[in-house]
GUROFI-937852 format. One record per residue (C-alpha): x, y, z. Coordinates in pm, 1 decimal, padded with zeros to 6 digits. Layout:
// GUROFI-937852
PT          X          Y          Z
PT          X          Y          Z
...
END
This chain:
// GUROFI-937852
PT          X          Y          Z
PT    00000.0    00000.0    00000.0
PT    00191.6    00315.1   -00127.8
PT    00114.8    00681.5    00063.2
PT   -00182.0    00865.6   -00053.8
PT   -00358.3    01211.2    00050.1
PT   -00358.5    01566.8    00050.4
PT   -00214.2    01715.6    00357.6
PT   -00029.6    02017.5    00510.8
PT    00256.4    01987.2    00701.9
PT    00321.3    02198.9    00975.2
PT    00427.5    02595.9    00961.1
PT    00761.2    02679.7    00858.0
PT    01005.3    02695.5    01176.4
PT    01248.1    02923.8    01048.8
PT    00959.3    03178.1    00965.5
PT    00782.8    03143.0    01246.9
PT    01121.5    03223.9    01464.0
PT    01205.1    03530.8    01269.4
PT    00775.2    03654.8    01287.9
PT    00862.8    03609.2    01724.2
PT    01153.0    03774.1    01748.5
PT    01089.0    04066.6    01539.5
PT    00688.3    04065.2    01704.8
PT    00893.3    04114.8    02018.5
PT    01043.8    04447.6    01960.6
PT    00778.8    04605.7    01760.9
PT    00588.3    04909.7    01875.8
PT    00227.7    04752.4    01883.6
PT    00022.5    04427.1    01820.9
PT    00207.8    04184.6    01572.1
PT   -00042.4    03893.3    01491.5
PT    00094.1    03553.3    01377.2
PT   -00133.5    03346.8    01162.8
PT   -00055.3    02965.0    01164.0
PT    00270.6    02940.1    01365.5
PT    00464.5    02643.0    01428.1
PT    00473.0    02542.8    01805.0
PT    00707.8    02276.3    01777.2
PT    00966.3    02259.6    02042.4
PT    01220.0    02465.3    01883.3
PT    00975.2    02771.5    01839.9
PT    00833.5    02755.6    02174.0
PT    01189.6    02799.1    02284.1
PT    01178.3    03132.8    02087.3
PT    00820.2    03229.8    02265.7
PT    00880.6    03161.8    02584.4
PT    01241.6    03365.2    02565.5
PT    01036.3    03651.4    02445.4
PT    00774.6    03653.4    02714.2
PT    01084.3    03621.2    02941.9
PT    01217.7    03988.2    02770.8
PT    00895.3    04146.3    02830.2
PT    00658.1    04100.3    02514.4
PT    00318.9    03986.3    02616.1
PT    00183.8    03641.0    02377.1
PT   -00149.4    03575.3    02375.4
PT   -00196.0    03232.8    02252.5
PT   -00538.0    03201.3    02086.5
PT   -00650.0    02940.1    01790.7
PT   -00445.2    02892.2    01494.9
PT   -00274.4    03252.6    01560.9
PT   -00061.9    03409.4    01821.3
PT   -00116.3    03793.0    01894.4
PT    00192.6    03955.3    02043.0
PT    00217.8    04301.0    02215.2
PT    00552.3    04406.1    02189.5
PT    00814.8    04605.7    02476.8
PT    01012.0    04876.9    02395.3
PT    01279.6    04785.7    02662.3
PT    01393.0    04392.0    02719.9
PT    01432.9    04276.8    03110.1
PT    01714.8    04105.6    03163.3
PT    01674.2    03774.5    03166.9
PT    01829.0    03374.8    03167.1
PT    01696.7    03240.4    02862.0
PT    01665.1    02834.3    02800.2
PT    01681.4    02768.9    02417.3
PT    01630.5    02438.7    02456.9
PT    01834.8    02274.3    02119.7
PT    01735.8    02561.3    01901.7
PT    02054.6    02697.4    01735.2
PT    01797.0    02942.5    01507.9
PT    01668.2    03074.4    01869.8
PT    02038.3    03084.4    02026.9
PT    02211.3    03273.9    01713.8
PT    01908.9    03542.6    01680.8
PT    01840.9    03647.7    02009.6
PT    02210.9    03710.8    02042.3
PT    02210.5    04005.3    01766.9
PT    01847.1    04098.4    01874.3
PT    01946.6    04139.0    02209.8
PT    02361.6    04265.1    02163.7
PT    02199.9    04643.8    02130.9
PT    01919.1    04650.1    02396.8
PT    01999.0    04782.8    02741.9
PT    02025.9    04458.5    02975.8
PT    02199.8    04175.0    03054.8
PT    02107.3    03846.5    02941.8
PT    02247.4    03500.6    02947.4
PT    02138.0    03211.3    02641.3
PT    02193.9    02846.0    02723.2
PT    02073.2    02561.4    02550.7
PT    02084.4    02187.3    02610.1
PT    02390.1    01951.4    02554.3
PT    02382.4    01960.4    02204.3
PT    02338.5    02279.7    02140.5
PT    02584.5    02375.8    02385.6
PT    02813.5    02197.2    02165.6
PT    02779.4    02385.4    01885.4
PT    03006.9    02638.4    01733.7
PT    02883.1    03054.5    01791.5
PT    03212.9    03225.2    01694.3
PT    03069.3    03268.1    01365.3
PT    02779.1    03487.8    01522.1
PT    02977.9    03613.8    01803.0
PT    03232.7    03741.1    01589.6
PT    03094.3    03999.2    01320.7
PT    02851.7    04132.4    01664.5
PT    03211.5    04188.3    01847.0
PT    03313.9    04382.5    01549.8
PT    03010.9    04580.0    01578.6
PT    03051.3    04605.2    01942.7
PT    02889.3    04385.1    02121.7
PT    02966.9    04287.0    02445.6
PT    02968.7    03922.2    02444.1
PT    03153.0    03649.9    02650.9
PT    03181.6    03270.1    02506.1
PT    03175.1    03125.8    02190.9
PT    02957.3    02801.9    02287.3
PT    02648.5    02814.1    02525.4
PT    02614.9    02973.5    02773.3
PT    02672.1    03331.1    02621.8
PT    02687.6    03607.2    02821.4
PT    02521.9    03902.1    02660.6
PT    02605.1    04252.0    02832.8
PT    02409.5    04530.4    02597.8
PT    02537.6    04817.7    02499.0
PT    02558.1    05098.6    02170.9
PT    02622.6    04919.7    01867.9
PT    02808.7    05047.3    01532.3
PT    02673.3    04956.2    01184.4
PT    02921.2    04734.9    01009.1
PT    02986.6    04609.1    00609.3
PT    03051.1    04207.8    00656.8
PT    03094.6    03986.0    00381.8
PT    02968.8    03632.4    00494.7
PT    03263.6    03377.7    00470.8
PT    03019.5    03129.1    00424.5
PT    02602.3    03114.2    00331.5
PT    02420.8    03111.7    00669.4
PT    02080.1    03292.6    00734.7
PT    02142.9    03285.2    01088.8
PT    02470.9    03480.8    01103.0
PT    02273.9    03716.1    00849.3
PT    02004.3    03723.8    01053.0
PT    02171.7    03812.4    01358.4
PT    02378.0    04109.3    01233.5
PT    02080.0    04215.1    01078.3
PT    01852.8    04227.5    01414.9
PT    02164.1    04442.3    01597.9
PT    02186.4    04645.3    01266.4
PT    01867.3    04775.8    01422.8
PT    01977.5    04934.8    01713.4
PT    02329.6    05031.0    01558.0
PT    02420.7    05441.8    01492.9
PT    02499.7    05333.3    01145.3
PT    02408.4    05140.5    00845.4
PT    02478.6    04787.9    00845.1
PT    02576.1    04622.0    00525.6
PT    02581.0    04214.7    00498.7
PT    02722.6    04064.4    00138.9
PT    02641.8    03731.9    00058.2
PT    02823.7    03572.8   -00219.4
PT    02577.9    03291.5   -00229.4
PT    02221.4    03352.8   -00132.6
PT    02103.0    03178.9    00189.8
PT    01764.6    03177.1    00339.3
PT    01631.0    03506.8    00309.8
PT    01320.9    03518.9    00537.1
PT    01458.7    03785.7    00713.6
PT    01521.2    04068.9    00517.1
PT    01184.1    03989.7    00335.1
PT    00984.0    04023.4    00690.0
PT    01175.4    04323.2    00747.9
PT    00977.6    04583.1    00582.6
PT    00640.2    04426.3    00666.4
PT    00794.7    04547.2    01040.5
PT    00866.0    04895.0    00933.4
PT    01241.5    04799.6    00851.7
PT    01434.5    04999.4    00656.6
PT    01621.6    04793.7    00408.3
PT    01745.0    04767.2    00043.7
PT    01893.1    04504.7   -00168.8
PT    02104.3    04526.5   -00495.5
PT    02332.5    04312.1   -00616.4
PT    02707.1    04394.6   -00693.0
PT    02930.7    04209.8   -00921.5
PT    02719.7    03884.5   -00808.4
PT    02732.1    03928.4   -00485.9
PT    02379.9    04017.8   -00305.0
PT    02446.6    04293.6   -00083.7
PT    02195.6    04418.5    00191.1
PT    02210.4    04715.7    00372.8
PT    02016.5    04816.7    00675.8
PT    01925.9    05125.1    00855.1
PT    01862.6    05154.5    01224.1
PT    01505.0    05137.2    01263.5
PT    01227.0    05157.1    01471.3
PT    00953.0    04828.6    01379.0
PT    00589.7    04874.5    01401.2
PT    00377.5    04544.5    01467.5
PT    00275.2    04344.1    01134.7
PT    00032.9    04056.2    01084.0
PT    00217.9    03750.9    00939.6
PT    00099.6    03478.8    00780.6
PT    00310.0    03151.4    00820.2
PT    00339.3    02877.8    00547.1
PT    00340.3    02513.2    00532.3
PT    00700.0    02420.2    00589.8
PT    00917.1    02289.1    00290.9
PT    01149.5    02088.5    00503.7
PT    00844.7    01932.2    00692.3
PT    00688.8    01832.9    00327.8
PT    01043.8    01688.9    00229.5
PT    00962.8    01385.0    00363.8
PT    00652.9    01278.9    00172.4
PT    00789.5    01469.9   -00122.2
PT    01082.2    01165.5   -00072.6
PT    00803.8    00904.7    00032.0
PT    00573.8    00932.6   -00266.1
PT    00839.3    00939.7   -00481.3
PT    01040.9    00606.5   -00332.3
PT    00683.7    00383.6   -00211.5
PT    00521.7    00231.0   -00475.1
PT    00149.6    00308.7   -00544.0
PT    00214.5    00679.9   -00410.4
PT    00066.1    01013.4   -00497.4
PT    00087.8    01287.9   -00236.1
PT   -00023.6    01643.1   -00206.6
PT    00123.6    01873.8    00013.7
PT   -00091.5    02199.2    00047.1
PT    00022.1    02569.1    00139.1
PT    00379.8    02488.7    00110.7
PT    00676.6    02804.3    00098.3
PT    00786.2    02797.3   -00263.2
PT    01067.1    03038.0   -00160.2
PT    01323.6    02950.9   -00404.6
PT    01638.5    02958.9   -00068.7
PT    01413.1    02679.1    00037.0
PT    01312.3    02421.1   -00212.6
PT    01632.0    02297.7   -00308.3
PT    01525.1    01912.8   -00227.7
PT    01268.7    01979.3   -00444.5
PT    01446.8    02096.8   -00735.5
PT    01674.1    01755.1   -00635.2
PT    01366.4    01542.8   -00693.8
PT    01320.0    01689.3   -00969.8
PT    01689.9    01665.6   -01115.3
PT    01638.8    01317.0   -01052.8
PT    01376.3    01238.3   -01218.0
PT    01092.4    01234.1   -01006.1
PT    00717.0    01351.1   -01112.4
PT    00650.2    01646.7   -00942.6
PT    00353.7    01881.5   -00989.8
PT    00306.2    02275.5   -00861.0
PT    00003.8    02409.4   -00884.4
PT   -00201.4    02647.1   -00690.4
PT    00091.5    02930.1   -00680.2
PT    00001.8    03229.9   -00461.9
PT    00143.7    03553.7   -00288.0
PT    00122.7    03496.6    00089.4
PT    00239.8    03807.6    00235.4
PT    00615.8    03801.9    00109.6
PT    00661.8    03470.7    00005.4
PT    00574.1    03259.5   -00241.6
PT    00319.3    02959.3   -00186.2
PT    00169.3    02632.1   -00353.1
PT    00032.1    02270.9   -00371.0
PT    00328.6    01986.8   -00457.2
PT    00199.8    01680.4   -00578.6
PT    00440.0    01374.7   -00573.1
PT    00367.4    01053.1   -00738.5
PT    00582.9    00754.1   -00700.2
PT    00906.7    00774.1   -00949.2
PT    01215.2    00581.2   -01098.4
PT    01521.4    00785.7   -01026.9
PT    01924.1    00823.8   -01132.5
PT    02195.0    00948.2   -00879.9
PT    02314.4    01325.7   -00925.5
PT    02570.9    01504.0   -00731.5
PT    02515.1    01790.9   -00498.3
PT    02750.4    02065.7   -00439.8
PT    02833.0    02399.9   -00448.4
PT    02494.5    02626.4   -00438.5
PT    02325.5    02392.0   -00439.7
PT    02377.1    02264.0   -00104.0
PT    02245.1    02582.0    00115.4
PT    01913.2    02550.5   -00009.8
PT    01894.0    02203.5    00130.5
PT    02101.7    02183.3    00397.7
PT    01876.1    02032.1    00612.8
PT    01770.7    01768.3    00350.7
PT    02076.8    01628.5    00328.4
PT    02041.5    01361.5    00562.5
PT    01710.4    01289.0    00330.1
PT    01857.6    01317.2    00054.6
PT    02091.8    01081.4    00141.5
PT    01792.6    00773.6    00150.5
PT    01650.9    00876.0   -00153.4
PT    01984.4    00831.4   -00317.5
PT    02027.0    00493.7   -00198.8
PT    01717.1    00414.3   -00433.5
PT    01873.5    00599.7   -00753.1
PT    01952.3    00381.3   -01045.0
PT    02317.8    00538.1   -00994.3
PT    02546.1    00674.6   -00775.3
PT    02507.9    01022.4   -00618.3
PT    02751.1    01233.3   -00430.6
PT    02717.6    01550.2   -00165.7
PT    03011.8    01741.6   -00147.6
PT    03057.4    02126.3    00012.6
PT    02847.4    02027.7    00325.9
PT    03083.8    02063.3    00604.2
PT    02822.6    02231.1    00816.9
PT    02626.5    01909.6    00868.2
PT    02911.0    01825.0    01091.3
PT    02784.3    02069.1    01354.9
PT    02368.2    02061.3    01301.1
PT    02165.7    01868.9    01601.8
PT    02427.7    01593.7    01575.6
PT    02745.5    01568.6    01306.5
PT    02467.0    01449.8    01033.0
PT    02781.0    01303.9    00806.5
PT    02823.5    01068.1    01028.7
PT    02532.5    01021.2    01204.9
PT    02319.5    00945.6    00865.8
PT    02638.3    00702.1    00787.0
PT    02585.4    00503.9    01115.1
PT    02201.4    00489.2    01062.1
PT    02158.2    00410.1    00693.1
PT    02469.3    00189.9    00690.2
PT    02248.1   -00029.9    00987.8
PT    01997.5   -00075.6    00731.7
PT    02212.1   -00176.0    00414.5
PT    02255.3    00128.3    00298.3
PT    02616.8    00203.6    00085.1
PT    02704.1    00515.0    00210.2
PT    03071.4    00601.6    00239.4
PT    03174.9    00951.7    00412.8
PT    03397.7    01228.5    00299.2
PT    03541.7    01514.5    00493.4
PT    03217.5    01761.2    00329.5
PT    02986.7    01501.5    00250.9
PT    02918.0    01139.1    00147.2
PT    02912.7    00887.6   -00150.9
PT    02576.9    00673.4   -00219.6
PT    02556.6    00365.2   -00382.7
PT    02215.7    00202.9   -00502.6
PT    02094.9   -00012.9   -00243.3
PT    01857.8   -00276.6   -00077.9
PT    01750.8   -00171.4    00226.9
PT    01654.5   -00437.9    00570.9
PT    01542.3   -00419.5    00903.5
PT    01739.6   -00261.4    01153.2
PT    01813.6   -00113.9    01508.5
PT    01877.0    00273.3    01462.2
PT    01870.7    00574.8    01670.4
PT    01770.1    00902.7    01597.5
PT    02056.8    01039.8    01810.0
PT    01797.9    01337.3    01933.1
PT    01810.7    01458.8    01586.3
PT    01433.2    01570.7    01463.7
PT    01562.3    01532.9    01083.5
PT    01671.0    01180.2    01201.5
PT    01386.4    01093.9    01367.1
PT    01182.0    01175.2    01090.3
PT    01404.6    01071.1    00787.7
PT    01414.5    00672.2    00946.0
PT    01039.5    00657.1    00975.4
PT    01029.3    00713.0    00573.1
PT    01328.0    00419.1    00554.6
PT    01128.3    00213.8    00682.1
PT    00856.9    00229.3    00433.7
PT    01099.8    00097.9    00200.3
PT    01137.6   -00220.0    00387.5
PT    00920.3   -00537.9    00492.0
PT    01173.1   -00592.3    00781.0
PT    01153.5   -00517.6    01090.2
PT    01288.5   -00150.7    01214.0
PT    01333.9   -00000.8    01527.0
PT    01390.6    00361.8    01607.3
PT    01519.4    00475.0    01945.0
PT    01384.9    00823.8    02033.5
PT    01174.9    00824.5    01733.0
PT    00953.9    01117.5    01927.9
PT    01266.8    01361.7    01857.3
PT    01061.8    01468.4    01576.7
PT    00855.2    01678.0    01794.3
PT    01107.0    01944.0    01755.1
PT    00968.9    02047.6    01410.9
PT    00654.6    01791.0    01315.4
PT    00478.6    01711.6    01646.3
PT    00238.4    01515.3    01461.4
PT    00417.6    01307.6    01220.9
PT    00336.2    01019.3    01324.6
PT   -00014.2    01107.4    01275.5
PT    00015.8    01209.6    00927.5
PT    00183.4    00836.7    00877.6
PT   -00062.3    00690.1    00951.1
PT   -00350.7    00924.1    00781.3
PT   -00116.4    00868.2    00461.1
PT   -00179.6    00484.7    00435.9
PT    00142.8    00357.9    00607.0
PT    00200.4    00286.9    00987.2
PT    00512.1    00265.5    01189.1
PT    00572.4   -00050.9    01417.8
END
């Protein structure tokens, strides 16, 4: 029995973030249509209560009164490096002091790279992995080129940019999630994009946000996974409603595609600033490609998906440039190895990346390692065996689809 339905996945997390945060700080009501309350976002609403902003949760919206000063606070991001990395340019230029931890694994993982650019813009920061210590104070508008594509570094020089007493320019020589600086001027932001010699260069004026109403779309790296299911189960044809066709996003889709899978938009739309549609995917022979370069910010957190659906190419496929799965949740290189390799899956690791070879998959005993993308990624593996497979911590999907198990099931296939 293959996987059949229409359905939409939860909001988009890294939307939903960016609507709290800036919400926050706005003079006025900001009202959130459709947010995502999986752990990782609460993590961002309950810091922002913490600072002062009132949240008033109410059906399918949230309605948030922003403060115009922050209280200093501890604030508990749970393992949410989005909620870690933005509150510590959001809060570098607000009077206060403020301390961000985080749980094991995010206190594991590397900050310099936001921590660094905010120092040269004067922020008052101590550490470069959790706990930081956040003293604020005036900040100075500064013109960073990003060493490497990252939407949260962006992101967080952006958010001081608007205390700063200066214009703060960010380059980007490859674009990276740009959720950000399109929510910007729905907030009153004051911000203007041009691109120079190829690379995209944003500059940003201190300003002063008014509240905005926000509507929140169905989450491309949520739909990834039936995307990969409908095209790898036999007998499958799924629809995934609402989805954020924002080109920074759908790179896994644009994979499928590559690859030869049947994939139908339809339905495309304006939803505030983004882009949004129906994706139909019907079940699909496919040939191994090879990821690299540009392509791999756009579907950096597919990778470890991507990874299973190249084990069922007619070829070989290849990742390469994807160093920064090494410090996600968990080093996804090697915890994807470890995983697929338990179910038969020929997957050989480089430094950046990995190799795939066409395989048979079998029953196993895997872990998600805590990792949501993990969790969720193994539950879709084993649709493509009749063995038997069991997933420790399977429930770390909560993070970012607290009902995928649900949808499973409504879909036609159950997990043991």
């Amino acid at each position: 029995m293959g996987l059949n339905g229409l359905i939409r996945v939860p909001s988009d997390k890294s939307i939903t973030h960016r609507a709290l945060l800036l919400g926050a700080v706005a003079h006025g009501q900001t009202t959130v249509y459709d947010p995502l309350l999986g752990e990782d976002c609460r993590s961002t609403l309950e810091a922002i209560r913490r600072l002062g902003a009132q949240v008033d949760e109410q059906a399918e919206r949230l309605v948030i009164t922003g403060s115009p000063s922050l209280t200093s606070a501890e604030l508990d991001c749970g393992n949410s490096g989005t909620t870690m990395r933005l509150l510590t340019g959001l809060l570098a230029g607000y009077d206060g002091t403020f301390t961000l931890t985080g749980d094991a694994s995010l206190s594991k993982r590397p900050m310099r790279r936001v921590t660094a650019p905010l120092r040269a813009m004067g922020a008052d920061l101590a550490g470069d992995v959790a706990p930081l210590h956040i003293r604020g104070r005036a900040l100075t508008g500064i013109d960073y080129t990003l060493p490497v594509a990252s939407a949260q570094v962006k992101s967080a020089i952006l958010l001081a940019g608007l205390r700063a007493d200066s214009p703060t320019i960010v380059r980007e020589p490859v674009l990276s999630r740009d959720h950000t600086e399109r929510m910007l001027p729905l907030f009153n932001g004051q911000i203007d994009i041009t691109s120079e010699e190829g690379v995209r260069t944003i500059r940003l004026s201190p300003s002063v946000l008014e509240g905005a109403t926000v509507a929140v779309p169905a989450d491309p790296s949520s739909a990834a996974f039936w995307w990969a299911g409908a095209a790898l189960v036999p007998d499958s044809r799924v629809t995934t409603t609402d989805v954020c066709l924002n080109e920074t996003r759908i790179g896994f889709l644009r994979t499928l595609e590559r690859m030869g899978a049947h994939v139908d938009v339809t339905n495309v739309r304006a939803l505030g600033e983004e882009s949004v549609g129906d994706v139909t995917v019907s079940t699909s022979t496919l040939h191994g490609i090879r990821l690299d370069g540009t392509a791999i910010p756009h579907q950096i957190d597919e990778l470890p998906l991507f990874a299973l659906v190249a084990s069922q190419a007619s070829s070989p496929s290849s990742v390469r440039d994807a160093g920064e799965l090494r410090v996600k949740e968990t080093d996804r290189i090697q915890t994807v190895a470890s995983e697929l390799k338990a179910l038969g899956v020929d997957l050989r690791e480089t430094d950046d990346g990995f190799d795939v070879y066409p395989s048979r998959l079998h029953g196993g005993h895997v872990s998600s390692h805590g990792d949501h993308r993990l969790a969720m990624m193994l539950q879709i593996a084993d649709l493509l065996t009749t063995e038997h497979v069991t997933i420790d911590d399977v429930e770390a999907a909560d993070v970012s689809y607290p009902r995928f198990r649900d949808d499973l099931q409504r879909l036609g296939r159950e997990i043991e």
